[in-house]
SENUDO-846052 format. One record per residue (C-alpha): y, z, x. Coordinates in steps of 0.02 Angstrom, whole numbers, plus 50000, padded with zeros to 5 digits. Last residue first. Layout:
N
[atom [Y, Z, X]]
...
//
This chain:
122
[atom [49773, 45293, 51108]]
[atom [49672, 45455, 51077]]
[atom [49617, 45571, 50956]]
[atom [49438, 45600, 50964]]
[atom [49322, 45674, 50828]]
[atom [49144, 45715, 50864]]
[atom [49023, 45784, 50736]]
[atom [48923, 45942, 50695]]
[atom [48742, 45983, 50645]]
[atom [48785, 46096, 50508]]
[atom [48771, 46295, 50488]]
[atom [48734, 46425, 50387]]
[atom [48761, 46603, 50376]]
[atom [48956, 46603, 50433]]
[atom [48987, 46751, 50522]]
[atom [49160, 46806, 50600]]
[atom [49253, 46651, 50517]]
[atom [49158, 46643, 50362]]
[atom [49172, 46810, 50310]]
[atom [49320, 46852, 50197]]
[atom [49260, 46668, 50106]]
[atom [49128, 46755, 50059]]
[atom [48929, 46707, 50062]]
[atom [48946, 46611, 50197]]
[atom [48904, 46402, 50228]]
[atom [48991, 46300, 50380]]
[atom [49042, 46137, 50431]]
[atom [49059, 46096, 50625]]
[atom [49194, 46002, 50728]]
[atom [49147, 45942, 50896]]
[atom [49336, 45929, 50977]]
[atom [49496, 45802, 50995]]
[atom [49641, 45910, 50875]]
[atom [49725, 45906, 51037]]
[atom [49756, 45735, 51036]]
[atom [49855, 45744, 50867]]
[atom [49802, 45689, 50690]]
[atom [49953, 45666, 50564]]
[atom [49796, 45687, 50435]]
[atom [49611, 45747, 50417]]
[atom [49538, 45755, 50242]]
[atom [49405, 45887, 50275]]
[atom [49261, 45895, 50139]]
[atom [49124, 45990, 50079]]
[atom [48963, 45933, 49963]]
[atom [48865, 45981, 49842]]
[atom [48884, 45847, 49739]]
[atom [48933, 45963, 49562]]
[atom [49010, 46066, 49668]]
[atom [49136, 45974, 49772]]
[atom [49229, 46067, 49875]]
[atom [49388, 46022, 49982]]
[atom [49488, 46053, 50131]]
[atom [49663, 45980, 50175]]
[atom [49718, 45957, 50344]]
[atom [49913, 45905, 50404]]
[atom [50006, 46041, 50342]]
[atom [49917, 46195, 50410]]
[atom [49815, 46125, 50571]]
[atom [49857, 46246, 50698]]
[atom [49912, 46386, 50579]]
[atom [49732, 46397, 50553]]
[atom [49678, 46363, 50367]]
[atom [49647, 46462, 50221]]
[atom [49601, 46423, 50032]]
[atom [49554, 46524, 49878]]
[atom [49504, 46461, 49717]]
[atom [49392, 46349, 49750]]
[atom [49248, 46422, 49650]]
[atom [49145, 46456, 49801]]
[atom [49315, 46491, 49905]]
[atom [49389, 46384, 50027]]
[atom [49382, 46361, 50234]]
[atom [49482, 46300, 50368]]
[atom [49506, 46277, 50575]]
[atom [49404, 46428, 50620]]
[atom [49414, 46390, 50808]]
[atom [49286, 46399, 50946]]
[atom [49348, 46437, 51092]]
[atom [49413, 46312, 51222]]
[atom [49334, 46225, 51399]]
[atom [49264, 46095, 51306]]
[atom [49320, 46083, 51138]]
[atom [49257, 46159, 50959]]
[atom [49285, 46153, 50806]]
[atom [49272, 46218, 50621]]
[atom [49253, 46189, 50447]]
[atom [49218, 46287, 50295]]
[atom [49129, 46341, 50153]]
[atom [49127, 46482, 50020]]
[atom [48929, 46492, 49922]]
[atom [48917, 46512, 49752]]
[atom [48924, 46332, 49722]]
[atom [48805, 46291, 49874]]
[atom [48654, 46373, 49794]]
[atom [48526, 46343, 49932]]
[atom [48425, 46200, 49995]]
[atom [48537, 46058, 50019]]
[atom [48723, 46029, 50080]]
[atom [48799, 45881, 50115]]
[atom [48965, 45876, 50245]]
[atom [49100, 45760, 50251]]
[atom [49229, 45724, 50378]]
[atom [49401, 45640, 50314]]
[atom [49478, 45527, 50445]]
[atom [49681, 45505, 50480]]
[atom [49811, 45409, 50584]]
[atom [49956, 45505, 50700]]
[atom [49873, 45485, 50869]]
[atom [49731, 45354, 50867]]
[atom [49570, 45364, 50795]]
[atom [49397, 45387, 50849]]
[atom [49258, 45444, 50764]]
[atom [49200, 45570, 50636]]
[atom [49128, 45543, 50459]]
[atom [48967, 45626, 50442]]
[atom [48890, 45812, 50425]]
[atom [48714, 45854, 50362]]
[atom [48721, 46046, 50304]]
[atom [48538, 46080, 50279]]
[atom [48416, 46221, 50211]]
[atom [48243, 46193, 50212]]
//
């Protein structure tokens, strides 16, 4: 079965930091681009980052540029979004994401995880 099992959100105040995680099982994750993104009520969905299967390559909304910082972790199979200078309106459900190109994974991602809350508030 194929699985993207997310943890790491929370609560946190304006300005501090969290890093989300996401595990991956059941296919090839290292040849696979990943990303994160998030969702709020009454918004879009947003494509907040994403990186390359070797790495390489990374983009990130101009929302977030600056403050988050996505990484990949091959050899654990696992994706990660260190979180920083967090705002209230970075508050949403925020979801990791498999595709087979990094050029795709905002249109169509192929896989996805269960997602997790982060709120920023004081």
């Amino acid at each position: 079965q194929i699985q993207l099992v997310q943890s790491g959100g929370g609560l946190v105040q304006p300005g501090g930091s969290l890093i989300l995680s996401c595990a991956a099982s059941g296919f090839r994750f290292s040849s696979y681009a990943m990303g994160w993104f998030r969702q709020a009520p009454g918004k879009e969905r947003e494509c907040v980052a994403r990186i390359s299967w070797d790495y390489s390559t990374t983009y990130y909304a101009d929302s977030v540029k600056g403050r988050f910082s996505i990484s990949k972790d091959n050899a654990k199979n696992t994706v990660y979004l260190q979180m920083n200078s967090l705002k209230p309106e970075d508050t949403a459900l925020y979801y990791c994401a498999a595709a087979g190109r990094i050029a795709t994974m905002c249109l169509s991602p192929r896989y996805w995880g269960q997602g997790t809350q982060v709120t920023v508030s004081s």
